[in-house]
VOSE-673056 format. One record per residue (C-alpha): residue number from 1; x, y, z. Coordinates in pm, whole numbers, plus 50000, padded with zeros to 5 digits. Layout:
<rs>
r i:NUM	px:X	py:Y	pz:Z
...
</rs>
This chain:
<rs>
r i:1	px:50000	py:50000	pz:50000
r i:2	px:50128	py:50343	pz:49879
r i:3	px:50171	py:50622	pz:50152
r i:4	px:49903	py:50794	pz:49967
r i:5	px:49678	py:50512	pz:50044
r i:6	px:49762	py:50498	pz:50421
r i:7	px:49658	py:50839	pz:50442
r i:8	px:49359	py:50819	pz:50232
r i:9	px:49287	py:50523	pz:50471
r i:10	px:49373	py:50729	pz:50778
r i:11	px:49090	py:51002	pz:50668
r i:12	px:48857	py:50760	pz:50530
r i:13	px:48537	py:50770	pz:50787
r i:14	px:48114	py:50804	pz:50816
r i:15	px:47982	py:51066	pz:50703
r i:16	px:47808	py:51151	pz:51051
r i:17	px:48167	py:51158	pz:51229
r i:18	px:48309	py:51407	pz:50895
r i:19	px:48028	py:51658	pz:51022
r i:20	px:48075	py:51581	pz:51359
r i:21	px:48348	py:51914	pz:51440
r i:22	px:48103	py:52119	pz:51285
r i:23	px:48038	py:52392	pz:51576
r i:24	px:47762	py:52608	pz:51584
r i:25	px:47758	py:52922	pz:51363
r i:26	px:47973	py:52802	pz:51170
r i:27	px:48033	py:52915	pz:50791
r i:28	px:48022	py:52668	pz:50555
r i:29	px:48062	py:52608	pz:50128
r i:30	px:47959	py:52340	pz:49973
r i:31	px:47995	py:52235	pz:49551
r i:32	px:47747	py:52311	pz:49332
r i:33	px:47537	py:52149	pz:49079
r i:34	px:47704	py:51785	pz:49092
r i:35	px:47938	py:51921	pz:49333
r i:36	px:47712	py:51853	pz:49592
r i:37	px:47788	py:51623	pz:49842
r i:38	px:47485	py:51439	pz:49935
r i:39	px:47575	py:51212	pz:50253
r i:40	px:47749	py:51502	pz:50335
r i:41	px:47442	py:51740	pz:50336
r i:42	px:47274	py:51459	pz:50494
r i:43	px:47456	py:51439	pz:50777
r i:44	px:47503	py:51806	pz:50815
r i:45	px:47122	py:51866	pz:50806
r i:46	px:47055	py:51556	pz:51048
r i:47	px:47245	py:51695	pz:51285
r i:48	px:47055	py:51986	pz:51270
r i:49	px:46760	py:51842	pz:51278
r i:50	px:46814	py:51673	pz:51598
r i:51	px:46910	py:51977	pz:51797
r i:52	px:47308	py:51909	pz:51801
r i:53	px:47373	py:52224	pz:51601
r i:54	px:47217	py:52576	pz:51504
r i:55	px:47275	py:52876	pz:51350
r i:56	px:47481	py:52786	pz:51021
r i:57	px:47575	py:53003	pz:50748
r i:58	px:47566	py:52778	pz:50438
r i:59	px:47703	py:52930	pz:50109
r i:60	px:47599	py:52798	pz:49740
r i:61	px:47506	py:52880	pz:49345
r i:62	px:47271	py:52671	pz:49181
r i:63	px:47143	py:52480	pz:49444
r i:64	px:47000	py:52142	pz:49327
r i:65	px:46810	py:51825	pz:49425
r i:66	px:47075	py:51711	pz:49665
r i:67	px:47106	py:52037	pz:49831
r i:68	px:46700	py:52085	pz:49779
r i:69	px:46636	py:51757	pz:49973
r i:70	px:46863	py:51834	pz:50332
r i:71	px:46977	py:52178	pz:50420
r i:72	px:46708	py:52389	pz:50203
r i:73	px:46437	py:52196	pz:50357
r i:74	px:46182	py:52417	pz:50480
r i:75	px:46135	py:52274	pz:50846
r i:76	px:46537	py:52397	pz:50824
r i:77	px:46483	py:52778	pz:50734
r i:78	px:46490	py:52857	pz:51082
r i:79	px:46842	py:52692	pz:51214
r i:80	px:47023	py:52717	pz:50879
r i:81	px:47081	py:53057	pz:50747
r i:82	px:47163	py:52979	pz:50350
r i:83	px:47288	py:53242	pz:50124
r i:84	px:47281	py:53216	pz:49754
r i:85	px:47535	py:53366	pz:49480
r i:86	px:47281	py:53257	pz:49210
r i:87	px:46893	py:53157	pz:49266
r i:88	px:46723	py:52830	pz:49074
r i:89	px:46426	py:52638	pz:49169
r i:90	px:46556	py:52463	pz:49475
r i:91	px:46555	py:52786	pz:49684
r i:92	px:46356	py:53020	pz:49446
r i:93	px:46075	py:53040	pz:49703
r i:94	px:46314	py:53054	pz:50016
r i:95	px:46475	py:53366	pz:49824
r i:96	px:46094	py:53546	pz:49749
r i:97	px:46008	py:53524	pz:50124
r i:98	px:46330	py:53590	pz:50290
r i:99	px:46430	py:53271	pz:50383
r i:100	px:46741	py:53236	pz:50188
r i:101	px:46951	py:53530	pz:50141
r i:102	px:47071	py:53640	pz:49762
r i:103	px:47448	py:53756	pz:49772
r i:104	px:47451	py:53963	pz:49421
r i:105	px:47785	py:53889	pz:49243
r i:106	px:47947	py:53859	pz:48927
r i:107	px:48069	py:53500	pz:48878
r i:108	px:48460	py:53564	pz:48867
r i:109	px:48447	py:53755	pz:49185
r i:110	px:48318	py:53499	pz:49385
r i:111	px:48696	py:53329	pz:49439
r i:112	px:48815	py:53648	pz:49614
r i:113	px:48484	py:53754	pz:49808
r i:114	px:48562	py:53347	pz:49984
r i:115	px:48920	py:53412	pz:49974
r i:116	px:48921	py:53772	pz:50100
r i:117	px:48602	py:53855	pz:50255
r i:118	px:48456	py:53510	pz:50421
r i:119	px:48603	py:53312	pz:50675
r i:120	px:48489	py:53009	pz:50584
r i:121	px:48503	py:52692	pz:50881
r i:122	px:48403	py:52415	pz:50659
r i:123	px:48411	py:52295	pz:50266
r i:124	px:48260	py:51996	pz:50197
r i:125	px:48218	py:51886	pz:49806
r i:126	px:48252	py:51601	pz:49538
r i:127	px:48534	py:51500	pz:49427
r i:128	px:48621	py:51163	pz:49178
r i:129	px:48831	py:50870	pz:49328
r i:130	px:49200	py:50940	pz:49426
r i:131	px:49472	py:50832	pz:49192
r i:132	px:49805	py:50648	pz:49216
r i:133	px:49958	py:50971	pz:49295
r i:134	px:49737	py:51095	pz:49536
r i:135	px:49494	py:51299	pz:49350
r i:136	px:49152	py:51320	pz:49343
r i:137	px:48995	py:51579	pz:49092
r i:138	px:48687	py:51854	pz:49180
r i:139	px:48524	py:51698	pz:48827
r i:140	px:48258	py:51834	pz:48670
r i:141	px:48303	py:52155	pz:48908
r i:142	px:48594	py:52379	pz:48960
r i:143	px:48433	py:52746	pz:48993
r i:144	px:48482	py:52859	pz:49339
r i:145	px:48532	py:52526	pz:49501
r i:146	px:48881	py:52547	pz:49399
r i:147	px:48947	py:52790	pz:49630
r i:148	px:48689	py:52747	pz:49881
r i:149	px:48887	py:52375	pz:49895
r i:150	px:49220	py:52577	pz:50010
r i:151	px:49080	py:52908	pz:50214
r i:152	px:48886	py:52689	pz:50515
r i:153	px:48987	py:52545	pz:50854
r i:154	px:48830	py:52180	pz:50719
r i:155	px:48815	py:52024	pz:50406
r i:156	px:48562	py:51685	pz:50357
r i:157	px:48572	py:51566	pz:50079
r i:158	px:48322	py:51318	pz:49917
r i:159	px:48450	py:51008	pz:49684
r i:160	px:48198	py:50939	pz:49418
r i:161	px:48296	py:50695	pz:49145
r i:162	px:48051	py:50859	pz:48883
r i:163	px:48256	py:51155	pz:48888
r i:164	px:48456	py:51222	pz:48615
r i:165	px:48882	py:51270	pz:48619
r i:166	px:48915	py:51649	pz:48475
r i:167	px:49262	py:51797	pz:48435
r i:168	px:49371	py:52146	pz:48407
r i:169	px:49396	py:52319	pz:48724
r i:170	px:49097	py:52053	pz:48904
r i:171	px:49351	py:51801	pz:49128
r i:172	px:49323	py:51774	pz:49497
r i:173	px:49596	py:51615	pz:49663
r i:174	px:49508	py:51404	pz:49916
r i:175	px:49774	py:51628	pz:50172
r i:176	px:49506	py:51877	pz:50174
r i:177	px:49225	py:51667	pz:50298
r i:178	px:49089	py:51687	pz:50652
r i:179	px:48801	py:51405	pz:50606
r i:180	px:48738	py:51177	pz:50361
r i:181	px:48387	py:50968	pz:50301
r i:182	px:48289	py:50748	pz:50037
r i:183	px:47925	py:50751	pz:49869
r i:184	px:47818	py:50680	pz:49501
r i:185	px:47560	py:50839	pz:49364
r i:186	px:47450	py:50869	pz:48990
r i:187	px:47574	py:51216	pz:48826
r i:188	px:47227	py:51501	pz:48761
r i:189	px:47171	py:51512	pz:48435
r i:190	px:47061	py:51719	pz:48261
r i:191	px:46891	py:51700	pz:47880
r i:192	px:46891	py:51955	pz:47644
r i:193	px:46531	py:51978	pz:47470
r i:194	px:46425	py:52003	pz:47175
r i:195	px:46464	py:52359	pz:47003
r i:196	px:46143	py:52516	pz:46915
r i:197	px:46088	py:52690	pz:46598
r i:198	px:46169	py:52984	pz:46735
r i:199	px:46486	py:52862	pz:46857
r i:200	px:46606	py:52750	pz:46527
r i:201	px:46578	py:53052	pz:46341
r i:202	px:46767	py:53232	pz:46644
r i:203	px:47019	py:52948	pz:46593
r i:204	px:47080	py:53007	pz:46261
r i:205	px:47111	py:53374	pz:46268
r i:206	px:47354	py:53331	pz:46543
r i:207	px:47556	py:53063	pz:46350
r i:208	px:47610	py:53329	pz:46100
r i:209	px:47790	py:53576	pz:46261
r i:210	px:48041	py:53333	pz:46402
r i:211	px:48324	py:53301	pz:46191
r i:212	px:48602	py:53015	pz:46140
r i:213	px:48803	py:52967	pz:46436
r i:214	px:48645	py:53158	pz:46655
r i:215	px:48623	py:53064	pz:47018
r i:216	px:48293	py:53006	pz:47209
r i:217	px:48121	py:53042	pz:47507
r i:218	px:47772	py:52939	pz:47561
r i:219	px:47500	py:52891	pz:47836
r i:220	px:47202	py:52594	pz:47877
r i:221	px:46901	py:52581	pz:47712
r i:222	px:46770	py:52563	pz:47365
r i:223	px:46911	py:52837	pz:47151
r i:224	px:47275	py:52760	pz:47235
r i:225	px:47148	py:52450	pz:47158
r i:226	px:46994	py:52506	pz:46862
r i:227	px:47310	py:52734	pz:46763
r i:228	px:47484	py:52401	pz:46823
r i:229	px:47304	py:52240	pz:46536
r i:230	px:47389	py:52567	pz:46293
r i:231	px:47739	py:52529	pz:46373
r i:232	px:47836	py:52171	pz:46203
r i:233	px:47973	py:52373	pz:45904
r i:234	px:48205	py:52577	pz:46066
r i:235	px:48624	py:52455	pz:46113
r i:236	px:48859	py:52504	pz:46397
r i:237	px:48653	py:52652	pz:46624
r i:238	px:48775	py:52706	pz:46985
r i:239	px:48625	py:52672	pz:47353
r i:240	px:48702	py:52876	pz:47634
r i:241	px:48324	py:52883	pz:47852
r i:242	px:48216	py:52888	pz:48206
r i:243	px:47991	py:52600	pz:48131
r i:244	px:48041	py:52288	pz:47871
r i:245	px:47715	py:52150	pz:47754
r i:246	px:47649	py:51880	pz:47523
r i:247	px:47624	py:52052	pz:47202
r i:248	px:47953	py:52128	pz:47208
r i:249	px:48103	py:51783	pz:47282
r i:250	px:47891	py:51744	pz:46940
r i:251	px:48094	py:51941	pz:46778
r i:252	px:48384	py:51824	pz:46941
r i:253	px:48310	py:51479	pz:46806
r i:254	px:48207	py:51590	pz:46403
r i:255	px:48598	py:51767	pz:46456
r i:256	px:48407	py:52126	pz:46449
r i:257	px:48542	py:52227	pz:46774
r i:258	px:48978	py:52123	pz:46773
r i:259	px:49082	py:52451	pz:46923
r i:260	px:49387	py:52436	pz:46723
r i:261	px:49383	py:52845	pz:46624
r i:262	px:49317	py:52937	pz:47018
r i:263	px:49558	py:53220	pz:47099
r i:264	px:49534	py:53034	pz:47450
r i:265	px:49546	py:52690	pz:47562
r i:266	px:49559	py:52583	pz:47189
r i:267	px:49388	py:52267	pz:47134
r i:268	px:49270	py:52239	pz:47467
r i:269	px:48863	py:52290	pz:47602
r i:270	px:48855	py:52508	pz:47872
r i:271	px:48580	py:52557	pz:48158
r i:272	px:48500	py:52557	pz:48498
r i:273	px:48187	py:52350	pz:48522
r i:274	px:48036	py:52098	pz:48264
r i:275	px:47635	py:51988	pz:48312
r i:276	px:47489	py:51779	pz:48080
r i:277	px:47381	py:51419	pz:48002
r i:278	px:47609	py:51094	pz:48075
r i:279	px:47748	py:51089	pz:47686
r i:280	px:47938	py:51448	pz:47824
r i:281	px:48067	py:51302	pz:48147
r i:282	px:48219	py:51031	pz:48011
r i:283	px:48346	py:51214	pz:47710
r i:284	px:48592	py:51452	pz:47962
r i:285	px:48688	py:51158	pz:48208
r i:286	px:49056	py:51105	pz:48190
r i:287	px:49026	py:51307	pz:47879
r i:288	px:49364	py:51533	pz:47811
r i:289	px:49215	py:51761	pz:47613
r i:290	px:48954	py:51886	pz:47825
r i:291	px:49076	py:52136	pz:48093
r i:292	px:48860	py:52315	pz:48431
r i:293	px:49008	py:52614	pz:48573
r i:294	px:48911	py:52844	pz:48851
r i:295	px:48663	py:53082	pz:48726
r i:296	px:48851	py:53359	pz:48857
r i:297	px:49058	py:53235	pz:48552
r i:298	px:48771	py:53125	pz:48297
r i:299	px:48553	py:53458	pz:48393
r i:300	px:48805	py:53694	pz:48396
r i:301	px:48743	py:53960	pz:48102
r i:302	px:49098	py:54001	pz:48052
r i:303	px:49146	py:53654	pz:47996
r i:304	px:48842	py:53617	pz:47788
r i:305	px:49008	py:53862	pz:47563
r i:306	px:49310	py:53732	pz:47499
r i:307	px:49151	py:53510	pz:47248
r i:308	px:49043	py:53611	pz:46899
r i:309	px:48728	py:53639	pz:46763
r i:310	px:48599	py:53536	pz:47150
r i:311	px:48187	py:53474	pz:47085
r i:312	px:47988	py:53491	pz:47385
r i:313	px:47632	py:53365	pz:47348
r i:314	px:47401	py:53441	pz:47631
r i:315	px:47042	py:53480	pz:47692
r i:316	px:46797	py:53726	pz:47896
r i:317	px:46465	py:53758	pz:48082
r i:318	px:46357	py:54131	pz:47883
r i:319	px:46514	py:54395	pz:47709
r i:320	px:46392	py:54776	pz:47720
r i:321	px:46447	py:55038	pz:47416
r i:322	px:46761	py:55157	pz:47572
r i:323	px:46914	py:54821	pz:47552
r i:324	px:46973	py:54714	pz:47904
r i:325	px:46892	py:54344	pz:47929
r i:326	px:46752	py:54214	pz:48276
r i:327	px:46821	py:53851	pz:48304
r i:328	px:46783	py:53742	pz:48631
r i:329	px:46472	py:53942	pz:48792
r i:330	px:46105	py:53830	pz:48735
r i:331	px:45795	py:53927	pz:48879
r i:332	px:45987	py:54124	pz:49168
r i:333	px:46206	py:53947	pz:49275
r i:334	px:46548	py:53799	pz:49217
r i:335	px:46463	py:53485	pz:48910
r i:336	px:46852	py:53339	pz:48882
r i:337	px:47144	py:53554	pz:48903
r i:338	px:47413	py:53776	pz:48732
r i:339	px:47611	py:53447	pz:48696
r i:340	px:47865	py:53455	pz:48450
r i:341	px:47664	py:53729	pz:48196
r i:342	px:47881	py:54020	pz:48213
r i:343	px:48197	py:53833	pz:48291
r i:344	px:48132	py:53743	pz:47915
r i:345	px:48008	py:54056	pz:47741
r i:346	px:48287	py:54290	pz:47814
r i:347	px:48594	py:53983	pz:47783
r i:348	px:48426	py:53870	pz:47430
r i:349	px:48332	py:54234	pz:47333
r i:350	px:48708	py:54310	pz:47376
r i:351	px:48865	py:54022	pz:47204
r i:352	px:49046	py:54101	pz:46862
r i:353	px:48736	py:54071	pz:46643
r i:354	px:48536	py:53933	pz:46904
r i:355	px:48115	py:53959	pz:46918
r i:356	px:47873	py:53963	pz:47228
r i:357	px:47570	py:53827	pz:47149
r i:358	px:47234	py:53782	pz:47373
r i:359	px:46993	py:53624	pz:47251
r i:360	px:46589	py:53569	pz:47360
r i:361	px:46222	py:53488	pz:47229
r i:362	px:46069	py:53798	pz:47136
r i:363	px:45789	py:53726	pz:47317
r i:364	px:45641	py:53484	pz:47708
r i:365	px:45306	py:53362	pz:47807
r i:366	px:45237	py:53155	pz:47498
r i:367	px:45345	py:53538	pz:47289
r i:368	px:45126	py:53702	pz:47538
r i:369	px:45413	py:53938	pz:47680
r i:370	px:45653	py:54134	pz:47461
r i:371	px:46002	py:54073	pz:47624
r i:372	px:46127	py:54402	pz:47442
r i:373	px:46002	py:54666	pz:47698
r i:374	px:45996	py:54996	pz:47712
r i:375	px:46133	py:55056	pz:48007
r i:376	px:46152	py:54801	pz:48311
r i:377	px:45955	py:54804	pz:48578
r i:378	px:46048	py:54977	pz:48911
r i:379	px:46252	py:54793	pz:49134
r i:380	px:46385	py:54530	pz:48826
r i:381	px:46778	py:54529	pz:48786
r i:382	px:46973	py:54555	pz:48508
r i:383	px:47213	py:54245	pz:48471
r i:384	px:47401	py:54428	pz:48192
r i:385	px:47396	py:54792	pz:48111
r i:386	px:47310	py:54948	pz:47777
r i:387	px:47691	py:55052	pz:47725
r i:388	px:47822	py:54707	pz:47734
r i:389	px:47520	py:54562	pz:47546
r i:390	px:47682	py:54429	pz:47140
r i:391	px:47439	py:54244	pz:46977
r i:392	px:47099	py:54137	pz:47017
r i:393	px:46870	py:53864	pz:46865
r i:394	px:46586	py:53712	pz:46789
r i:395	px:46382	py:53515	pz:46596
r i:396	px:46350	py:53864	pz:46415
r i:397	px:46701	py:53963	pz:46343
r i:398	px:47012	py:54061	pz:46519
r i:399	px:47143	py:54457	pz:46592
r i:400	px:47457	py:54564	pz:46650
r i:401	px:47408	py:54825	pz:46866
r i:402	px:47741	py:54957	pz:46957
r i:403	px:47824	py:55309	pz:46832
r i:404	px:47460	py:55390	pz:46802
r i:405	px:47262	py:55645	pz:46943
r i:406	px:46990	py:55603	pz:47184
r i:407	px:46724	py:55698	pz:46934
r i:408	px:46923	py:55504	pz:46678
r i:409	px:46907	py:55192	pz:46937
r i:410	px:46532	py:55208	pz:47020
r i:411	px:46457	py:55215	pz:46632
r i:412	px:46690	py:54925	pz:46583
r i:413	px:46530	py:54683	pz:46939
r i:414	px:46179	py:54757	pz:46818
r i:415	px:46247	py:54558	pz:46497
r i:416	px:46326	py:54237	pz:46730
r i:417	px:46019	py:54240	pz:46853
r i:418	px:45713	py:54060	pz:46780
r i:419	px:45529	py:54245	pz:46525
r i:420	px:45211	py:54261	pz:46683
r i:421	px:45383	py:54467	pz:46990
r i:422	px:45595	py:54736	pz:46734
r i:423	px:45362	py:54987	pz:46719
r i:424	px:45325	py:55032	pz:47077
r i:425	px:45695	py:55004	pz:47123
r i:426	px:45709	py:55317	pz:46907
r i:427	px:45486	py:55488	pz:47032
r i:428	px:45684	py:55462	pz:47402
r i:429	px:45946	py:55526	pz:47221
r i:430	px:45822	py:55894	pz:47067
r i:431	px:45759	py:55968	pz:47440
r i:432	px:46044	py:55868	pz:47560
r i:433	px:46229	py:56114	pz:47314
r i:434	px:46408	py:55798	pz:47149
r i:435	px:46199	py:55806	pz:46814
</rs>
């Protein structure tokens, strides 16, 4: 047996006695998305439950199931104090009635706000199975857990044999470990659907403007999907993204995406968290070519740049005739997040040739409700501001509208919208002094 082993096997122990130092008040960060340790949460909320320990300050983004199921229970609101740097449906109603407090943030930031403004007690996340050398790897997450991992008084880390191997800057040595525990549980997935109609066309337009060996970044859902599709054509494109999602290990695969004309990390597929179905996590186990960094590294506009002809394809909530785009607040209150949004616009905007592109339906509600507003209601926050706003599109068209006047601008958004909704637009518009 390999010293590593011995002192894998030294650390190696229940999840119930990992938790078990926990004091109260304590601080603690935990992985997100398939980051999340669930015997670990388990254990943590148990303990809770039965009176052994109060007043915790949990820190997470994109809180799911396994998170959802233990400390974000409800009977819990009152003895753990969760705060959010991005809001989904686990905690969506916790966030709406005060129960779970929103920490506003732009993505890359959230590194240093752990590493210089928290003082975090515990970390507790996934991590895949140690190797002969003594490393395990943080997987399909890197993000902040990176340095969440290395800024806390204990580190408990969770073995799970689904998790992929990831290289880059993604290895835990086993040195840095303060608990170990060992619990297999199948990876979330999650499945792209099927792009609507409306998606498509976006998709196609999209396609268009992305040129030969360009680099990409895009989100979840169905346009960058369906942008996915449009882009089987194209040669030598490039990845540097927050997230990797299953259309591009597509591409990957039909030798679209090889990376080779990156001005960084040539021929390599950068990221800090990958979400998708089991065909992607098996595709980046062990797999050389795919690389997770820190995204105080993958977010950071400066390195964004330093590619050419950087794309960043993103989506939004509404967009009002001045061309600020509000992606994260609906109905009143806080929807998702700033997430990675803005990291994006202003790195791709100034790569060498580089586009950012935002993309949305033209219209919610079954084409009810015009997303191009006016202006957005009181109290609604602007995720990114009209000045670093590049391109928009829809199913309509796209507009650049960089260099353009604000009555220029307004002219130029009202021809994304629906049709049935333009003459109203305009007519805001003429009193609003833009038309």
């Amino acid at each position: 047996m390999t010293m590593y082993r011995q002192a894998y096997r030294r650390k190696l122990t229940t999840p119930e006695q990992a938790v078990e130092p926990i004091k109260d008040s304590a601080t603690i960060v935990h992985g997100m998305a398939n980051g999340e340790p669930p015997a670990l949460l388990a254990a943590i909320a148990h303990r809770v439950r039965q009176g052994d320990l109060k007043d915790l300050n949990i820190f997470s983004f994109l809180p799911m199931a396994n998170a959802a199921g233990t400390i974000l229970s409800p009977d819990l609101a009152g003895l753990i104090h969760n705060h959010c740097w991005f809001v989904t449906g686990a905690d969506r109603d916790q966030v709406r009635t005060g129960k779970h407090l929103f920490v506003p943030n732009q993505f890359h930031q959230i590194p240093r706000l752990i590493r210089d403004f928290m003082d975090v007690d515990v970390t507790v996340t996934t991590v895949s199975p140690m190797d002969r050398a003594g490393f395990f790897s943080f997987g399909t997450i890197n993000d902040y857990i990176t340095t969440a991992a290395r800024h806390c008084r204990r580190l408990i880390v969770e073995v799970n044999r689904h998790m992929p191997r990831v290289f880059g800057d993604s290895l835990l040595h086993v040195s840095e470990v303060d608990a170990i525990v060992e619990h297999d549980a199948p990876l979330v997935e999650l499945i792209p659907a099927a792009p609507k109609p409306e998606a498509e066309t976006i998709g196609r337009h999209i396609a268009a403007m992305v040129p030969d060996a360009a680099t990409i970044q895009l989100g979840l859902g169905s346009i960058p999907n369906a942008v996915c599709l449009y882009l089987e054509g194209h040669k030598d494109l490039g990845i540097h993204t927050e997230l990797l999602v299953p259309g591009m290990v597509h591409l990957i695969k039909k030798g679209v995406i090889t990376g080779r004309r990156k001005n960084r990390h040539p021929r390599k597929h950068i990221f800090t968290n990958a979400l998708g179905d089991q065909e992607l996590y098996e595709f980046i186990h062990d797999n050389p070519s795919m690389e997770s960094y820190p995204v105080s590294y993958t977010n950071n506009p400066t390195v964004i740049a330093a590619n050419d002809n950087m794309i960043s394809i993103n989506s939004t909530i509404e967009v009002d005739l001045l061309g600020q785009c509000n992606s994260e607040y609906l109905g009143g209150f806080e929807f998702s997040g700033t997430g990675g949004q803005l990291d994006y616009v202003r790195g791709a905007f100034n790569s060498k040739g580089g586009k950012s592109i935002i993309a949305f339906y033209s219209t919610a509600h079954h084409g009810e409700v015009s997303r191009v507003v006016p202006r957005f209601a009181a109290g609604t926050v602007t995720t990114t501001p009209r000045m670093d706003t590049h391109y928009l599109v829809t199913e309509y068209g796209a507009v650049n509208l960089m260099g353009k006047s604000t009555c220029e601008r307004a002219v130029e958004i009202v021809k994304l919208a629906h049709p049935k909704f333009r003459d109203s637009l305009m007519a805001e518009a003429r009193k609003m002094c833009l038309a």
